[in-house]
C-alpha positions as CSV (number, residue, x, y, z in Angstrom):
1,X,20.0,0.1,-38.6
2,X,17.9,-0.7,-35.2
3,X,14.6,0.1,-34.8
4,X,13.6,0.7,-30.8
5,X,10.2,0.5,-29.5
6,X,9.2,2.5,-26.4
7,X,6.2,1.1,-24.6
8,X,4.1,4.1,-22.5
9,X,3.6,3.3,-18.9
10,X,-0.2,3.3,-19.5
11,X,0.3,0.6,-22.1
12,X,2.5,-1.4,-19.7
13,X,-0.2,-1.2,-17.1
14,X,-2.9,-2.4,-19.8
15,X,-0.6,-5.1,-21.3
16,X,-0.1,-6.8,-17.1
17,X,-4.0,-6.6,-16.6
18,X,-4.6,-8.3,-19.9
19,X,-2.7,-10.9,-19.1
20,X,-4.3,-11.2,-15.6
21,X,-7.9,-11.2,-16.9
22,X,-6.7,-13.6,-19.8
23,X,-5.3,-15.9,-17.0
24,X,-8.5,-15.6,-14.8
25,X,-11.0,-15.3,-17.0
26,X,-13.8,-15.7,-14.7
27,X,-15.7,-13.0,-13.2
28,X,-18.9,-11.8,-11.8
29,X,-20.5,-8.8,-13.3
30,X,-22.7,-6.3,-11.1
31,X,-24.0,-3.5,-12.3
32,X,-24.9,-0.1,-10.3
33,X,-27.5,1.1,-12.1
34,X,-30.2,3.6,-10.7
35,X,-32.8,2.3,-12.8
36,X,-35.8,0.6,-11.5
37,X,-34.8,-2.2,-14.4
38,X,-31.5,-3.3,-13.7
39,X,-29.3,-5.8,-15.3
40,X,-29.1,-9.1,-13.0
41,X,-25.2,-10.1,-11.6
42,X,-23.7,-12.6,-14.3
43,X,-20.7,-15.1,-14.4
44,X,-19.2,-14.5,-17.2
45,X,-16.2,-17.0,-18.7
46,X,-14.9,-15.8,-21.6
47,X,-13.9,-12.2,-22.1
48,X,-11.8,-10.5,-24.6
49,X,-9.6,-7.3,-23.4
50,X,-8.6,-4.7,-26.3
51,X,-5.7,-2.4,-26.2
52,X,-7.9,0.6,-25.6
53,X,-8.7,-0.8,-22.2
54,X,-11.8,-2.3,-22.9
55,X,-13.3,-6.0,-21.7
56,X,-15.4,-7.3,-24.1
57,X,-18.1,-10.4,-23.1
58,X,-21.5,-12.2,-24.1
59,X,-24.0,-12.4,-21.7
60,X,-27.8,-14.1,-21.6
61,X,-30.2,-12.4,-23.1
62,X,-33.0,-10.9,-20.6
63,X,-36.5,-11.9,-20.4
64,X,-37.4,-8.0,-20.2
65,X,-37.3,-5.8,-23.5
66,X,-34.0,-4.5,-24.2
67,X,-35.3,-1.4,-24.7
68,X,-35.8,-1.5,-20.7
69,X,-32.5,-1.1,-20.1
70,X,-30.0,1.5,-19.4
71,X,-27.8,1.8,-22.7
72,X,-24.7,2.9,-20.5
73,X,-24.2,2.2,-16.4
74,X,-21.9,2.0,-13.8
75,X,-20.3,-1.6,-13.5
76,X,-17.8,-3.7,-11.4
77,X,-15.9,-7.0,-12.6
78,X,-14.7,-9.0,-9.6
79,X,-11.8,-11.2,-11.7
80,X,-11.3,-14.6,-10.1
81,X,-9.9,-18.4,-10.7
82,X,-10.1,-21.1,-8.1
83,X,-6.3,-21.7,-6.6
84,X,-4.5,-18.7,-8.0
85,X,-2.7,-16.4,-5.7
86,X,-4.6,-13.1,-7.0
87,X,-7.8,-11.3,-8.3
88,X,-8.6,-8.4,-10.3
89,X,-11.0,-5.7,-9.8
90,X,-11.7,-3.2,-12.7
91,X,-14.7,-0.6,-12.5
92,X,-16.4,1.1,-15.6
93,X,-18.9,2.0,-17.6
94,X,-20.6,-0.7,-19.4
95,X,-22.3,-0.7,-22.7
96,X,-25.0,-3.1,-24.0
97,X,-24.6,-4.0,-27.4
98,X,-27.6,-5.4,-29.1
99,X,-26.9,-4.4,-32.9
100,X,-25.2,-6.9,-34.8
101,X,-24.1,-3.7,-37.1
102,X,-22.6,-1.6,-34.3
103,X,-20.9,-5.4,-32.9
104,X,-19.5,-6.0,-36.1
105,X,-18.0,-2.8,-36.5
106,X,-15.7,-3.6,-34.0
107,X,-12.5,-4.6,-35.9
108,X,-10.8,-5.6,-32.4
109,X,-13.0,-8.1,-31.5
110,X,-12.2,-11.9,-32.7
111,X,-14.9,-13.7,-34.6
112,X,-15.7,-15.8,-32.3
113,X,-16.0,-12.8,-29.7
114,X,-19.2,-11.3,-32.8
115,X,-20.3,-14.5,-33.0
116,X,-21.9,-15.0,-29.2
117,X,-22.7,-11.5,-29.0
118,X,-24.7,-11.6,-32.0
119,X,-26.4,-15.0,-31.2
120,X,-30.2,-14.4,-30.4
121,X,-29.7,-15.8,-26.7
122,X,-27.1,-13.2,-26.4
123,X,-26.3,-10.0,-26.2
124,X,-22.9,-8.6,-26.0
125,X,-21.1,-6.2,-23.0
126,X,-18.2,-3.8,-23.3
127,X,-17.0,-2.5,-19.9
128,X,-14.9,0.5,-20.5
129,X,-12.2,0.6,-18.0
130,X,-11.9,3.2,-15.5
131,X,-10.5,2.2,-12.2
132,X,-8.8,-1.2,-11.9
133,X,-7.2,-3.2,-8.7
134,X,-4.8,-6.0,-8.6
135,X,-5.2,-7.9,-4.9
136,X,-2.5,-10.7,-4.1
137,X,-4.0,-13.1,-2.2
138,X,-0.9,-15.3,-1.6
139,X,-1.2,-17.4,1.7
140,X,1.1,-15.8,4.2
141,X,3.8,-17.7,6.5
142,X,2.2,-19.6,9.2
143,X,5.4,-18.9,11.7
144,X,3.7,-17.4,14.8
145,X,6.9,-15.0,16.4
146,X,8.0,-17.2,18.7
147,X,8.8,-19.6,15.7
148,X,10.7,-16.9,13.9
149,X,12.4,-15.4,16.8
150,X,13.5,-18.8,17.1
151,X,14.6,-19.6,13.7
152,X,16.6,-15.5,13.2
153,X,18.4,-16.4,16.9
154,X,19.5,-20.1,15.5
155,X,20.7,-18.2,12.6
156,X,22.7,-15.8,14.0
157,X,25.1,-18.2,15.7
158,X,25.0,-21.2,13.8
């Protein structure tokens, strides 16, 4: 007896950005809040991506009260590394997570993950996903036309 699996297209689309954050992992956070208190940008380096399209990350803790912040606003992640050929874009709601009870709770985040959120220094993000782009940034071909024109007549009679 064989067993299939059938994989949704939404999970196929969440599986290839996993792997693209995972292989980044650096990004800069900015959040588009309206308040007059608003979160600073952050580079984060380590994030965690569940299979409910979610990006999990540790961030410094502010100076200001926590209490100051918005619990829920508008975010971008800008996705990057230093000589790879793409970056990732995602947009989403992000969520401050300050309780060490509602962090733990989380059964998809990896110890390690609770751990820094919960550290006093810390606090912890989740980004829910909403909108996401992939951008290849591959170098393109340096031919000018001339060159090419050149290289597509050689070919055709040689």
């Amino acid at each position: 007896m064989t067993t299939t699996t059938t994989i949704t297209a939404h999970e196929l689309e969440m599986n290839v950005l996993k792997s693209k954050i995972m292989e980044l992992q650096s990004a800069l956070l900015y959040t588009e809040s309206i308040s007059i208190v608003k979160l600073p940008t952050h580079v984060i380096s380590d994030v965690e991506v569940d299979a409910e399209g979610r990006i999990w990350f540790a961030v410094p803790r502010p100076a200001q009260h926590i209490e100051a912040f918005e619990k829920e606003m508008p975010a971008k992640l800008d996705f990057f590394r230093k000589g790879k050929d793409f970056f990732v874009k995602v947009r989403g709601i992000a969520v401050l997570l300050t309780d060490a009870g509602t962090i733990n709770s989380y059964e998809s985040l990896s110890d390690d993950m609770k751990k820094k959120m919960n550290d006093k220094g810390s606090m912890g993000i989740m980004v829910k996903i909403e909108d996401t782009e992939i951008i290849d940034n591959s170098p393109k071909s340096a031919q000018s036309w001339l060159q090419s024109s050149r290289s597509h007549l050689s070919s055709w009679f040689f």
